[in-house]
Every structure is written in C-alpha cells, then in structure tokens.
MARZAPA-961307 format. One line per 8 residues: number of its first residue (from 0); their letters; for each residue x, z, y of N, C-alpha, C, CB. Coordinates in Angstrom, 2 decimals. Last residue first. Glycine has a CB too. Example, Ala and Ser with C-alpha at 12.3 -4.5 7.8 and 13.67 -1.06 7.14 Angstrom:
BEGIN
1> sa> 12.85:7.08:-2.25:13.67:7.14:-1.06:12.90:7.87:0.03:14.08:5.72:-0.60 ~ 13.19:7.80:-5.69:12.30:7.80:-4.50:13.20:7.80:-3.30:11.31:9.05:-4.47 $
***
This chain:
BEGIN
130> xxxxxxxx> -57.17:46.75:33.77:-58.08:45.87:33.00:-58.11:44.33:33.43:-59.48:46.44:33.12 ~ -56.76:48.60:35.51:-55.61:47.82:34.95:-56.12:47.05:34.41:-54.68:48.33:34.18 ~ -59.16:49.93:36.82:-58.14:48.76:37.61:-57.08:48.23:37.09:-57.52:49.18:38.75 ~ -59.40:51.14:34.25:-60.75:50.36:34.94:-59.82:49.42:35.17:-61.74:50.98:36.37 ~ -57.47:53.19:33.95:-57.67:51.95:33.05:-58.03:51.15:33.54:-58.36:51.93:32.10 ~ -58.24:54.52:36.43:-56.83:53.78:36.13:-57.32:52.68:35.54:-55.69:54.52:35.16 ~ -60.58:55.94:34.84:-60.61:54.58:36.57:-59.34:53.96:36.67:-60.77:55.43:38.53 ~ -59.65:57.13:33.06:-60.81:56.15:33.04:-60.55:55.13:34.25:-62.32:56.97:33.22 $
122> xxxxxxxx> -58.02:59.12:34.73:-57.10:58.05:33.70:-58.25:56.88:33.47:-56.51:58.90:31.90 ~ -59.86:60.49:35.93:-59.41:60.00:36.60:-58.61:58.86:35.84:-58.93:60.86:37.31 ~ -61.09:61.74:33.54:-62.31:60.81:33.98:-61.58:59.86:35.12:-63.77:61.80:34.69 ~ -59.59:63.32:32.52:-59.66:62.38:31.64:-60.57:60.95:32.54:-60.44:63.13:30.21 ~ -59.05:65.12:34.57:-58.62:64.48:34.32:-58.53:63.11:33.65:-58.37:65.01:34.22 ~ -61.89:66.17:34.15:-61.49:65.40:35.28:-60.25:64.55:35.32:-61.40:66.23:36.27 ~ -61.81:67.45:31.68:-62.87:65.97:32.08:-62.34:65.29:33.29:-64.64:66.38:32.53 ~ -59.51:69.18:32.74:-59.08:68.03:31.27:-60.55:67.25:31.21:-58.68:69.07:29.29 $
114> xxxxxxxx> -58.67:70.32:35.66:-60.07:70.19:34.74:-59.62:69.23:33.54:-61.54:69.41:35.68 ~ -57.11:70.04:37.61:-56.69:70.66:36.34:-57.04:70.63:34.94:-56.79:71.63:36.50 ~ -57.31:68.57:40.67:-57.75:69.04:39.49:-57.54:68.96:38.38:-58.46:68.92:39.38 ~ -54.53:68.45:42.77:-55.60:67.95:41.76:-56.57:68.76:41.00:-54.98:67.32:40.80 ~ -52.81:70.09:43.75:-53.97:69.85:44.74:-55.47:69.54:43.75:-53.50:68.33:45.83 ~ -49.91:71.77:44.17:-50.51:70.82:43.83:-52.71:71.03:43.68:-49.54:70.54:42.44 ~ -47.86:72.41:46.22:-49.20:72.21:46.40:-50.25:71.41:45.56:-49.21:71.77:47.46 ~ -44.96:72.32:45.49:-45.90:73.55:45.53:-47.51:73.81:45.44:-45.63:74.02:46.61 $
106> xxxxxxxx> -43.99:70.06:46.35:-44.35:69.85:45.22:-45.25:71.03:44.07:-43.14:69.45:44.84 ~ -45.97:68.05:48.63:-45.40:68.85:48.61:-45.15:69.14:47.41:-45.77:69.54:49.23 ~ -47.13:65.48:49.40:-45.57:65.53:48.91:-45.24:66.78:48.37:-44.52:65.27:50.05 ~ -49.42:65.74:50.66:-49.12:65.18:49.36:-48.14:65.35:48.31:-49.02:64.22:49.55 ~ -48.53:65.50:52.88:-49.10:67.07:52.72:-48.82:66.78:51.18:-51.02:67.57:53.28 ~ -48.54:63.22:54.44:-47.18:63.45:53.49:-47.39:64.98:53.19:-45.48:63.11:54.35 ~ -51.48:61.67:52.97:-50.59:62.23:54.03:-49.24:63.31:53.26:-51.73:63.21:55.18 ~ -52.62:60.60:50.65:-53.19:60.36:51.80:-52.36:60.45:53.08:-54.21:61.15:51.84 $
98> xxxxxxxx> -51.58:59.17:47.92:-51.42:60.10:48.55:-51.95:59.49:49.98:-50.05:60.63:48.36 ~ -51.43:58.68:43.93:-52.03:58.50:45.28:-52.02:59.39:46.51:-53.20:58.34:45.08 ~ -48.03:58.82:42.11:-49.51:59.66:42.49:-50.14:58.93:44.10:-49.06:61.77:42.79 ~ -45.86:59.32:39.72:-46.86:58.12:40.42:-48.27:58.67:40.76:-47.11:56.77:39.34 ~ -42.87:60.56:38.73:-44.07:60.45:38.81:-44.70:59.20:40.01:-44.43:61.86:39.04 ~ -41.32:59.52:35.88:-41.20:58.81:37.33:-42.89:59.62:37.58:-41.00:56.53:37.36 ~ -38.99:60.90:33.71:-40.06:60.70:33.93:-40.01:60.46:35.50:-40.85:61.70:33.36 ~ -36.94:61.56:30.69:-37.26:60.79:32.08:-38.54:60.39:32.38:-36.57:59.60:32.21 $
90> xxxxxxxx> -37.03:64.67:30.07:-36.89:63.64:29.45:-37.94:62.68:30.75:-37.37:63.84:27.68 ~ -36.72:67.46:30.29:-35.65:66.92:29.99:-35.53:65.55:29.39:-35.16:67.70:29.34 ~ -38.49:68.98:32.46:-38.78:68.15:31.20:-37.13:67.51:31.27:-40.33:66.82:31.36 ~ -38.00:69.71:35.44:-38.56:70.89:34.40:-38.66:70.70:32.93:-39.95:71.24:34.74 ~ -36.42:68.10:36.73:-35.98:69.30:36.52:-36.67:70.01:35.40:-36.06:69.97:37.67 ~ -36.71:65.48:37.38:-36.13:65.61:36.49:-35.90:67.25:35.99:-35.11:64.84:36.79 ~ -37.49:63.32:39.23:-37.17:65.13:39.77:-36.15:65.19:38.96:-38.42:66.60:39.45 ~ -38.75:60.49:41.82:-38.58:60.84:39.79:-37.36:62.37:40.68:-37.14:58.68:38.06 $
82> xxxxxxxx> -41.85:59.71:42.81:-40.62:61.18:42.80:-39.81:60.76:41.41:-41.56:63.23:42.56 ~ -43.98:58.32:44.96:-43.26:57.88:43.79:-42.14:58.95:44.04:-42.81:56.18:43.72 ~ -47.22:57.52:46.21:-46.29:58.34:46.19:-45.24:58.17:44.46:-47.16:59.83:46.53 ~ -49.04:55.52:47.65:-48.25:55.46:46.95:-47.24:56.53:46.73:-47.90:54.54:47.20 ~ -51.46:55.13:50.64:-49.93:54.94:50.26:-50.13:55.48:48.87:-48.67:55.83:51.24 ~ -54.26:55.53:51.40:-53.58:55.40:51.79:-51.75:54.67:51.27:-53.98:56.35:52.14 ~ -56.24:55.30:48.37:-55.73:56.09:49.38:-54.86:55.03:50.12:-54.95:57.42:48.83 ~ -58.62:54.59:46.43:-58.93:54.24:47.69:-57.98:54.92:48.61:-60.31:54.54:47.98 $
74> xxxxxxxx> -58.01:54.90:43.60:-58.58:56.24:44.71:-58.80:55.83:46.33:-57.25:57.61:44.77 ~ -58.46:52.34:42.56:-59.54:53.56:42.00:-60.01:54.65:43.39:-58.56:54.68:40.58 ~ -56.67:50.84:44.27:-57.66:51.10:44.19:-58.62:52.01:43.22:-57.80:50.23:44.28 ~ -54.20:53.14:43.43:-54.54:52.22:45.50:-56.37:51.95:45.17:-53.23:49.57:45.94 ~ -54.24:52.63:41.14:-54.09:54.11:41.89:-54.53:53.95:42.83:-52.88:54.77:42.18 ~ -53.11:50.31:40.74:-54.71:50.27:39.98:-54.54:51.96:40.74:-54.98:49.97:37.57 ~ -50.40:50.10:42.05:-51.53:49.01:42.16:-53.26:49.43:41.84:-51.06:47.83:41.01 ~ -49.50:51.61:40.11:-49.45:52.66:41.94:-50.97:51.23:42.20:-46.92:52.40:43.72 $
66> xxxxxxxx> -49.02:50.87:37.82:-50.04:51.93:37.86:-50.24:52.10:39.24:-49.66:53.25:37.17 ~ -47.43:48.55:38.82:-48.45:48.07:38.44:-49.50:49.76:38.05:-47.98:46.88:37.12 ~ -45.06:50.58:39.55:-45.75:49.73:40.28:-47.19:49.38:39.65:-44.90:48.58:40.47 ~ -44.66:51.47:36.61:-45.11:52.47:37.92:-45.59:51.57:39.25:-43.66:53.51:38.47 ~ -43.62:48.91:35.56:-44.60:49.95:34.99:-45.44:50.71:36.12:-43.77:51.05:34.11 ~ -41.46:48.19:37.14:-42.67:47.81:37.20:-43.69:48.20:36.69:-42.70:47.00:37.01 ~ -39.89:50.94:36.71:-40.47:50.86:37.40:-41.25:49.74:38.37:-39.98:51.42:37.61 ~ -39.43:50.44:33.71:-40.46:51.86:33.86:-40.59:51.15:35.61:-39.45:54.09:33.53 $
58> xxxxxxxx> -37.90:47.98:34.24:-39.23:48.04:33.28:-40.13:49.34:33.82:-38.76:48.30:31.47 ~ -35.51:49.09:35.13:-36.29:47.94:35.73:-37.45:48.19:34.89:-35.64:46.36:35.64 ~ -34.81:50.97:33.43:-35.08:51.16:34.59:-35.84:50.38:35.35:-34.21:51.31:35.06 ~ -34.08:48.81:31.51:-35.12:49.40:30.67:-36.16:50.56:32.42:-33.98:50.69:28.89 ~ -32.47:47.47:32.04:-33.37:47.22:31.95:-34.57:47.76:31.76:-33.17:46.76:31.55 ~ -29.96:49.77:32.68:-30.86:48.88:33.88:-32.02:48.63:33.67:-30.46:47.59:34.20 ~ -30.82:52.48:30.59:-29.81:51.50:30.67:-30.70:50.49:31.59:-29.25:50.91:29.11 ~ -30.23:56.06:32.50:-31.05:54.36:31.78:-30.34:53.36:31.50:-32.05:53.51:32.69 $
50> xxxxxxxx> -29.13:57.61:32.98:-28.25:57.33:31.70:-29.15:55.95:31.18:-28.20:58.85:30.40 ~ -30.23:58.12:35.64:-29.23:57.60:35.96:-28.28:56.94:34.55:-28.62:58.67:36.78 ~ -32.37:60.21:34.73:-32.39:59.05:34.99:-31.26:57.91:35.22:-33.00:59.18:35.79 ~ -31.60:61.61:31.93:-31.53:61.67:33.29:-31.61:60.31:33.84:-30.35:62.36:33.71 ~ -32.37:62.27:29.01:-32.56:63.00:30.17:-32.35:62.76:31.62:-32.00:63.85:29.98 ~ -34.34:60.02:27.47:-33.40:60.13:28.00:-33.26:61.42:29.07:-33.27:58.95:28.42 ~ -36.10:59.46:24.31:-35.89:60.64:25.06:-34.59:60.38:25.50:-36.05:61.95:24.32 ~ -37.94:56.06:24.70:-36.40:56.74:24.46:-36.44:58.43:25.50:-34.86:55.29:25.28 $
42> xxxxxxxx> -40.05:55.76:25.94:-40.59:56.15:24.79:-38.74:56.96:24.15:-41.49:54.49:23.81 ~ -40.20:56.73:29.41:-39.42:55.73:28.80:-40.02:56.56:27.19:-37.42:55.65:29.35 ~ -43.22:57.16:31.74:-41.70:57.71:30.97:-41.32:56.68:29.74:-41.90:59.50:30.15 ~ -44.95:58.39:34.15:-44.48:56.80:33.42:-43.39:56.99:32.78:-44.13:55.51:34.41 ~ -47.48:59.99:35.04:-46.45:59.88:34.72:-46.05:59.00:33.90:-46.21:60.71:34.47 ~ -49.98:60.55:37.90:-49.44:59.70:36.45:-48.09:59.74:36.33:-49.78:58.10:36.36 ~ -52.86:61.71:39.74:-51.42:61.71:39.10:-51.12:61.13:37.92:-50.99:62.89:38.89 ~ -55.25:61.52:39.96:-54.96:60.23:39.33:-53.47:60.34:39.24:-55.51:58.90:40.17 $
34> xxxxxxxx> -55.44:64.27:42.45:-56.27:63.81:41.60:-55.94:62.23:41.09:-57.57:63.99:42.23 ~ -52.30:65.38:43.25:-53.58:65.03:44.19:-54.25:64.27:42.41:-53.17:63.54:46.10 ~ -50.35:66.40:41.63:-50.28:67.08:42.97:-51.69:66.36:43.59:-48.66:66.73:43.93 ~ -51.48:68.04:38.63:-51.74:66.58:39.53:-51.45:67.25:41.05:-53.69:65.76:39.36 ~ -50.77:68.97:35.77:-50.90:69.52:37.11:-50.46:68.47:38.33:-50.01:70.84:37.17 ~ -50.77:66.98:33.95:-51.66:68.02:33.71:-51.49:69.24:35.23:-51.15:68.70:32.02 ~ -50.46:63.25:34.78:-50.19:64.86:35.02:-51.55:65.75:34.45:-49.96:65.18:36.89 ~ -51.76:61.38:32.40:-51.91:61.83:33.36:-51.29:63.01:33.37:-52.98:61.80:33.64 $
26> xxxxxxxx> -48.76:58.40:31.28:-50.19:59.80:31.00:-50.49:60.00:31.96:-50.03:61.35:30.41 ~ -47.44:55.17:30.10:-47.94:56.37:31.16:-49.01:57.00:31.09:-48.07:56.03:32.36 ~ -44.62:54.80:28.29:-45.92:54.86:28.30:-46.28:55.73:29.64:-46.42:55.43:26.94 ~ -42.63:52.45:26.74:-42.68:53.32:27.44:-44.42:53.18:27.49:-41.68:53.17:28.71 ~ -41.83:50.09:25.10:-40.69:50.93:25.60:-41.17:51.99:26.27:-39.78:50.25:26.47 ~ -44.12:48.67:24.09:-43.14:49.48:23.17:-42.09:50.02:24.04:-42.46:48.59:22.00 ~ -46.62:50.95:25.90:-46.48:49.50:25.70:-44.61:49.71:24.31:-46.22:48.46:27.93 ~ -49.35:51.94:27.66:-48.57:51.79:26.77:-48.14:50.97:26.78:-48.78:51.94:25.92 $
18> xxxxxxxx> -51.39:53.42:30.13:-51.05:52.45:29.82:-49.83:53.00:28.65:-50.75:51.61:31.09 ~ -52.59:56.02:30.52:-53.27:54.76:30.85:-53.13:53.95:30.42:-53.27:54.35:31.69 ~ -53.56:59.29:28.52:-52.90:57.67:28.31:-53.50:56.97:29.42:-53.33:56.79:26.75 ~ -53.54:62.16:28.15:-55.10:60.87:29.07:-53.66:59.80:29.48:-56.49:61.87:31.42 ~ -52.50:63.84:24.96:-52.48:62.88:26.44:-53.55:61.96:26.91:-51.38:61.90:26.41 ~ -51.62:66.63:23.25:-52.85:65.37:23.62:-52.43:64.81:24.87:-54.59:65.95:23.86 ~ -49.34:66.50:20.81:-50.33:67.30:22.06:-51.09:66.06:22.65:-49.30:68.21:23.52 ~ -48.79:65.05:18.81:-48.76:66.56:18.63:-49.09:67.16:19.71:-47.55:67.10:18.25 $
10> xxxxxxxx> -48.93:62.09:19.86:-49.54:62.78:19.62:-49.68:64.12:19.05:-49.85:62.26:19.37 ~ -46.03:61.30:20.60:-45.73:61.58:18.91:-47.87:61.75:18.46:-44.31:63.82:18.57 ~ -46.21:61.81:23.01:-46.25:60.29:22.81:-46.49:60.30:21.25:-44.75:59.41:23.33 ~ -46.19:64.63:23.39:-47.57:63.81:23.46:-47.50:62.41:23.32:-48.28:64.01:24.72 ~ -43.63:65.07:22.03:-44.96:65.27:21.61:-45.87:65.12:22.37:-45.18:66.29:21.18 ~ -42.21:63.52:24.15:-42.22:62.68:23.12:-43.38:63.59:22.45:-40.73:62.42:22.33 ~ -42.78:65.78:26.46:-43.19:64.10:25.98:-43.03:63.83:25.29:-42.91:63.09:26.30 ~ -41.13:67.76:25.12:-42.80:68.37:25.43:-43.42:66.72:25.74:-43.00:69.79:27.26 $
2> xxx> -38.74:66.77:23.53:-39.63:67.04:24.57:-40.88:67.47:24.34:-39.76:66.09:25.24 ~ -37.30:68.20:20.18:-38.20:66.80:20.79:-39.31:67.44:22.32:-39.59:66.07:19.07 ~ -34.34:69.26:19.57:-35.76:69.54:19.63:-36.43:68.53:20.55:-36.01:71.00:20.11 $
***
C-alpha cells in the first residue's frame, strides 16, 4: 500500500510543493512545528533512512540545505532545524524547519499554523527565495 507521501507526490492528496525535481520533492508540513515547516523526501518509497542508497542521501540533503537557505530568509530566523524520525510515515523523510530557540525542537509543540492559506502562503515565500 502506497504512503500517505507517495499520495501526495501521486497527487491523490494535495500538497504546498516547494521544490521538485526527478528524485525527490519537498512539501509543507501539515502540522508545522514553527510556521515554513518542510519536508524533503525521496520520490523512491524507502522506509528507512539508512536503506538510501548514498547518492541519492547526498541529494535529499542538498535538497534540504538549499530549502533551510530560502527558510533563513523568508522567516528571518535564527538557525535551521533538521530531524529525519521516521516513525509515523514509512517513507523517508528529512524534516526542515526554521527555528528561533531550541523550544522549537520540541516534537509535542507544534507551534505553526495549521491553516491550509497559511500554509500555502508560507510554501509562497519558500518558492520566492528559491527563485
């Protein structure tokens, strides 16, 4: 049965896309620990990070660099927050979120807004700074 990602990469659920590309793509969290959360996942359903094959590891995480780059400025924060978990989706994912203080971190707290304009309006300003 196909992730809850590959259906929003399949489009059978909707995603605030920033970036694409043929090995992988990055959305916005739908529960953002701070507002411009992003997730960067391989287009291959892998479950664990560790079954990447190098390159393709190397790739998602210049991917996630170059989103943490356009994150720094849209949200004007402090640092860079980067988790890969793996627990709740069975298919690899790095999150990438702007963070002010290590309150940020928590993974209980999430903080963002939920709102699907807001969301959509935070992936807008991504784009902006990837442009």
């Amino acid at each position: 049965m196909a992730s809850i990602f590959t259906k929003i990469l399949d489009g059978e659920i909707p995603g605030a896309f920033v970036y694409q590309d043929d090995r992988c793509a990055a959305f916005m969290d739908i529960s953002p620990l701070t507002d411009g959360h992003v997730l960067v996942i391989p287009r291959e359903e892998i479950d664990h990070w560790l079954d990447l094959p190098e390159d393709l590891t190397a790739h998602l995480m210049s991917v996630a660099q170059k989103i943490g780059r356009a994150q720094k400025k849209a949200f004007s924060c402090e640092r860079i927050g980067v988790l890969i978990q793996g627990y709740e989706v069975p298919h690899v994912h790095i999150h990438v979120w702007p963070t002010n203080s290590v309150e940020d971190f928590r993974l209980e707290n999430t903080r963002g807004s939920t709102e699907a304009e807001d969301i959509a309006a935070a992936a807008e300003k991504i784009k902006a700074e990837l442009a």
